[in-house]
C-alpha positions in Angstrom: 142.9 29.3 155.4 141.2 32.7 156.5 139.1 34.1 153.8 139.8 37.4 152.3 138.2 40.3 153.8 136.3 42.7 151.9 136.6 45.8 154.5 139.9 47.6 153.4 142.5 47.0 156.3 143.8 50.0 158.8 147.2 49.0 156.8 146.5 50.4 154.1 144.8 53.7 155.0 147.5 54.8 156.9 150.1 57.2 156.0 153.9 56.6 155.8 155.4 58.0 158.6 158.4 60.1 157.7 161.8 58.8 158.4 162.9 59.7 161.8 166.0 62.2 162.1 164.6 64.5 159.4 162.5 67.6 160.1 161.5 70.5 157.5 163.7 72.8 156.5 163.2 76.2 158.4 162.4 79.3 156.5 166.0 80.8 157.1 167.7 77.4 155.8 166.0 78.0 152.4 166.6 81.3 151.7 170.2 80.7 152.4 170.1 77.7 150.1 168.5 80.0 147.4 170.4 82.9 147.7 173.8 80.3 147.2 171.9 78.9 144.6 171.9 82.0 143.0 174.5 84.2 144.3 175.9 84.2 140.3 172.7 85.8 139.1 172.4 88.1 142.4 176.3 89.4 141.7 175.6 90.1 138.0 172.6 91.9 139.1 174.6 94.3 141.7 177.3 94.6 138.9 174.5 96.3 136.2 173.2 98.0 138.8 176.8 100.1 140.3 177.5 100.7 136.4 173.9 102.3 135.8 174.3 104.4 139.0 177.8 105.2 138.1 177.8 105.5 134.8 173.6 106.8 134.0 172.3 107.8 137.0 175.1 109.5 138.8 175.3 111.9 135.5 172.0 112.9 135.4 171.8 113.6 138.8 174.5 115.8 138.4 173.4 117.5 135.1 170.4 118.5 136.5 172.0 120.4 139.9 175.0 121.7 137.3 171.6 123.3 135.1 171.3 125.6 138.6 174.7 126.4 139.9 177.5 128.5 139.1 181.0 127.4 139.1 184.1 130.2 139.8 187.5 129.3 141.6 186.1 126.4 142.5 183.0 127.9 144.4 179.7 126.2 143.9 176.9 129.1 143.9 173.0 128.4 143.2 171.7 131.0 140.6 168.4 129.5 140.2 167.4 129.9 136.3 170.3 132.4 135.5 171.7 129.5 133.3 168.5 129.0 131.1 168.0 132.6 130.6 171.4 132.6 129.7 170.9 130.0 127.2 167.5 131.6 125.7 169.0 134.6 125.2 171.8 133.3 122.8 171.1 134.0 119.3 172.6 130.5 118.3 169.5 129.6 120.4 166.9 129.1 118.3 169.6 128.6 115.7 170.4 125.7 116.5 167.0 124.0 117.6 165.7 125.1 113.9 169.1 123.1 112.8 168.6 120.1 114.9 164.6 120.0 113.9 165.7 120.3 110.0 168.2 117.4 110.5 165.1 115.1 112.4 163.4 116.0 109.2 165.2 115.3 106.2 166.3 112.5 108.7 163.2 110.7 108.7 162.3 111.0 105.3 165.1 109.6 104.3 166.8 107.5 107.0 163.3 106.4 107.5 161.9 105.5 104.5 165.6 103.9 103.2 166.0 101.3 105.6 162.8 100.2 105.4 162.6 99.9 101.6 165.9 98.2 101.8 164.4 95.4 104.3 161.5 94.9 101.7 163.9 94.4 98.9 166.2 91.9 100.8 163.2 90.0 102.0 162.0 89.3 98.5 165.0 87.4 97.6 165.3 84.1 97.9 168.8 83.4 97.9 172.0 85.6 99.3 170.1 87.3 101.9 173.6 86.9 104.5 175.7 88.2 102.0 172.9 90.9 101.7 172.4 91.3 104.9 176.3 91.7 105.8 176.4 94.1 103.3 173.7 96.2 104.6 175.2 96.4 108.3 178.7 96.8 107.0 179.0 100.8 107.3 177.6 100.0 111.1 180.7 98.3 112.0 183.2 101.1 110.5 184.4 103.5 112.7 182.6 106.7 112.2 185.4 108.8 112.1 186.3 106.6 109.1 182.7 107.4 107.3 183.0 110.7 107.9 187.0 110.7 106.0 185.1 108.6 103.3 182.1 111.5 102.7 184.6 114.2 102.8 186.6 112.6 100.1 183.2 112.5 98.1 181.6 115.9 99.1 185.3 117.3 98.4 184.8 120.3 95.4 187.8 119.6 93.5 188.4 116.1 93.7 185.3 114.4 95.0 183.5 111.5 93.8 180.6 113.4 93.5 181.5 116.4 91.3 183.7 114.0 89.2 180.3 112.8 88.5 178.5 115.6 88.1 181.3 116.6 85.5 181.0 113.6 83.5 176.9 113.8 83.6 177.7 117.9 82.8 175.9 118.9 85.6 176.9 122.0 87.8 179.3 121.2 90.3 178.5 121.8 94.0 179.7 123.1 97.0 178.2 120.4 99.2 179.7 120.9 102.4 180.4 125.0 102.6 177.1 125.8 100.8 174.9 126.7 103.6 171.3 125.6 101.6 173.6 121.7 100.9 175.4 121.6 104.1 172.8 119.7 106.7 171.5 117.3 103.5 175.0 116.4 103.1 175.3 115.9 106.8 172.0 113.7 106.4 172.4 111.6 103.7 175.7 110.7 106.0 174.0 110.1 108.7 171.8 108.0 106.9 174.4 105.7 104.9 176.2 105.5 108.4 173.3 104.3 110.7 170.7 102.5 108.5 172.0 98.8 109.0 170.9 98.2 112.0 167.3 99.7 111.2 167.3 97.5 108.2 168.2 94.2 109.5 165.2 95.2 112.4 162.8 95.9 109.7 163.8 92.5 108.3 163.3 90.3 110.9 160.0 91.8 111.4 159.0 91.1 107.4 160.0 87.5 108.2 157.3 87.2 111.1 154.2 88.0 108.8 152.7 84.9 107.9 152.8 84.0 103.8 148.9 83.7 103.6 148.4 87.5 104.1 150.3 87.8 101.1 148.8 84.8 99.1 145.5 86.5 99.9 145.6 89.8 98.5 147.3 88.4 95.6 144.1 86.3 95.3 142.2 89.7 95.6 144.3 91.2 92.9 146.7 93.2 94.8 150.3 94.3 93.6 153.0 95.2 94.4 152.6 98.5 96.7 149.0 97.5 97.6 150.4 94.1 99.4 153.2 96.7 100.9 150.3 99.0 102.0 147.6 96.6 103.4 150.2 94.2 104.5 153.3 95.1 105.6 152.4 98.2 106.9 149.5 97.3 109.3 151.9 93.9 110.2 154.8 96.0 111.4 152.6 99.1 112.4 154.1 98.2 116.2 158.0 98.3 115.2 157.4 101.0 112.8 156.1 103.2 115.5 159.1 102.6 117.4 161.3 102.7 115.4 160.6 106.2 114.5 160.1 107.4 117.8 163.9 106.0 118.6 164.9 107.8 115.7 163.6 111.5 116.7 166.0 111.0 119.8 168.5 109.9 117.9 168.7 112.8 115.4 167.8 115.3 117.9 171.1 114.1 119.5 173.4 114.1 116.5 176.9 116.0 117.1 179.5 113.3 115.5 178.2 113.5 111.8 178.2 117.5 111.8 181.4 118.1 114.0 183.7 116.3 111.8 182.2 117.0 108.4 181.6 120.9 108.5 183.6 121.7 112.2 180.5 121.6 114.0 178.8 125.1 113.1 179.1 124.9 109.0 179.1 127.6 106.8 176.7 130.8 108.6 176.2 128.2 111.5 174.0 125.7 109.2 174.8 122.7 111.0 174.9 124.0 114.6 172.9 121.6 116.4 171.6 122.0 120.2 174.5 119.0 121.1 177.0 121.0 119.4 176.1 124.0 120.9 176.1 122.4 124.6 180.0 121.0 123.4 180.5 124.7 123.1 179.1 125.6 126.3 181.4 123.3 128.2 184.3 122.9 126.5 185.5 126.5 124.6 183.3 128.8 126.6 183.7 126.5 130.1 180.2 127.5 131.0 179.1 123.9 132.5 176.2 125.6 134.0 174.8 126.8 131.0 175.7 123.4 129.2 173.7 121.8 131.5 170.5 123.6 131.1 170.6 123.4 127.9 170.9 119.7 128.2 168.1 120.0 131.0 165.9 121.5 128.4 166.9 118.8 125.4 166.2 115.7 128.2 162.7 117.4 128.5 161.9 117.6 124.5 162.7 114.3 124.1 160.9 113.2 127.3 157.8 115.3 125.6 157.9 112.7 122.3 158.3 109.5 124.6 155.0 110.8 126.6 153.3 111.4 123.4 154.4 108.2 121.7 153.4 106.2 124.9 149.7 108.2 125.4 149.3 107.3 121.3 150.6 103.7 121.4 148.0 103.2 124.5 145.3 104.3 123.0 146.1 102.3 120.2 145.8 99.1 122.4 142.6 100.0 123.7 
């Protein structure tokens, strides 16, 4: 019997030899294979992207050529910044930008401080917070036409909610919708009862993401209350807080539905005539689509103003 040798053998230094009859795939086989492999994905993807261009892009594209041309009989004419002179030269101009920078206002000192308020006082129960939270988002899921029948029937001066109140608490009854100096806080606290569910429920799952020890801490260091809100949950949901409020300028800058149906649009000695609602009027009783569109051209570059800013500040916070 040979005896074992102690050089490793050729055998087992060699490679396997692939099988023959296979060969690597070319490049062309697999990108076929992964574009079946993902045609699903790939025709979702082309479906969001013909409703953006349809439905976004299309728009704004047209918007901003409408802000420069001149519609009659059917004739498209350019008449380069006719429009916006047109529109700076309205006296419901600055009207109704001094309206729509009131509204953003009141709007975030009270739409902005009650849903976040709210958040803090659901998070600190410990039992019922669905119920709580359901309740919260309810007035998001009624119809806003609906809300707006529901806070004329309470703003109503004979037989609202609100003055049967005030009668019973022999208060002065008020005018709330068809007093000019009431009007646009009516229309805000509105707003604000109508749209504050979804802020909340934000602001809430944010509360539930800052870890327990921040708060056992500065109750260790003898903080209460307000001092755990202020050196806690402020700094922990700085980021979303930020947001939050910068989503919110656009979104009160915007606001037509709230003052349209409650006061008509304009309100008592145009108090509620916002730069939306005057656009609506542009189009649609004075047909000037032109002049709609600048002024919509000149709203899209406020609000582009605030993202810049919020973007340049939320940088410089990083860094």
């Amino acid at each position: 019997m040979a005896a074992p040798s102690l050089t490793p053998s050729t055998a087992a230094h060699a490679r396997p030899s692939p099988p023959r009859g296979t060969a690597p795939a070319p490049p062309g086989g697999r990108l076929a294979k992964s574009l079946r492999r993902n045609l699903t994905a790939h025709g979702f993807l082309i479906g969001a992207v013909v409703c953006f261009a349809v439905f976004s892009w299309y728009p704004m594209i047209r918007e901003f050529l409408l802000a420069f041309q001149k519609t009659e009989d059917g004739r498209v004419t350019w008449v380069g910044l006719h429009n916006l002179t047109t529109v700076y030269h309205d006296p419901a101009f600055w009207q109704a930008w001094r309206n729509t920078l009131l509204f953003t206002v009141l709007a975030l000192l009270l739409g902005f401080a009650v849903p976040f308020v709210t958040a803090i006082v659901i998070n600190e129960f410990r039992h019922g917070q669905g119920y709580l939270r359901l309740l919260v988002y309810l007035p998001v899921m009624l119809p806003p036409v609906a809300s707006v029948l529901l806070f004329k029937y309470l703003y109503d001066p004979g037989y609202g909610l609100l003055n049967e109140v005030f009668r019973v608490l022999h208060l002065p009854e008020q005018q709330w919708l068809q007093d000019p100096d009431l009007s646009m806080l009516s229309v805000v606290i509105a707003s604000t009862w109508m749209n504050m569910g979804g802020a909340a429920l934000i602001y809430l799952a944010a509360l539930q993401g800052i870890p327990g020890e921040l708060y056992e801490a500065a109750e260790l260091d003898g903080a209460g209350l307000f001092r755990k809100i202020w050196h806690v949950t402020i700094p922990q949901t700085r980021l979303i807080l930020s947001l939050m409020m910068l989503m919110q300028i656009i979104a009160t800058m915007q606001v037509f539905v709230e003052p349209f149906l409650l006061t008509g649009g304009a309100g008592p000695e145009g108090s509620t005539t916002t730069v939306v609602y005057l656009i609506y009027q542009y189009a649609f009783n004075f047909n000037n689509y032109g002049a709609a569109a600048a002024l919509g051209l000149l709203l899209l570059v406020v609000l582009a103003g605030f993202s810049a800013v919020y973007v340049k500040l939320s940088r410089n916070d990083n860094e």
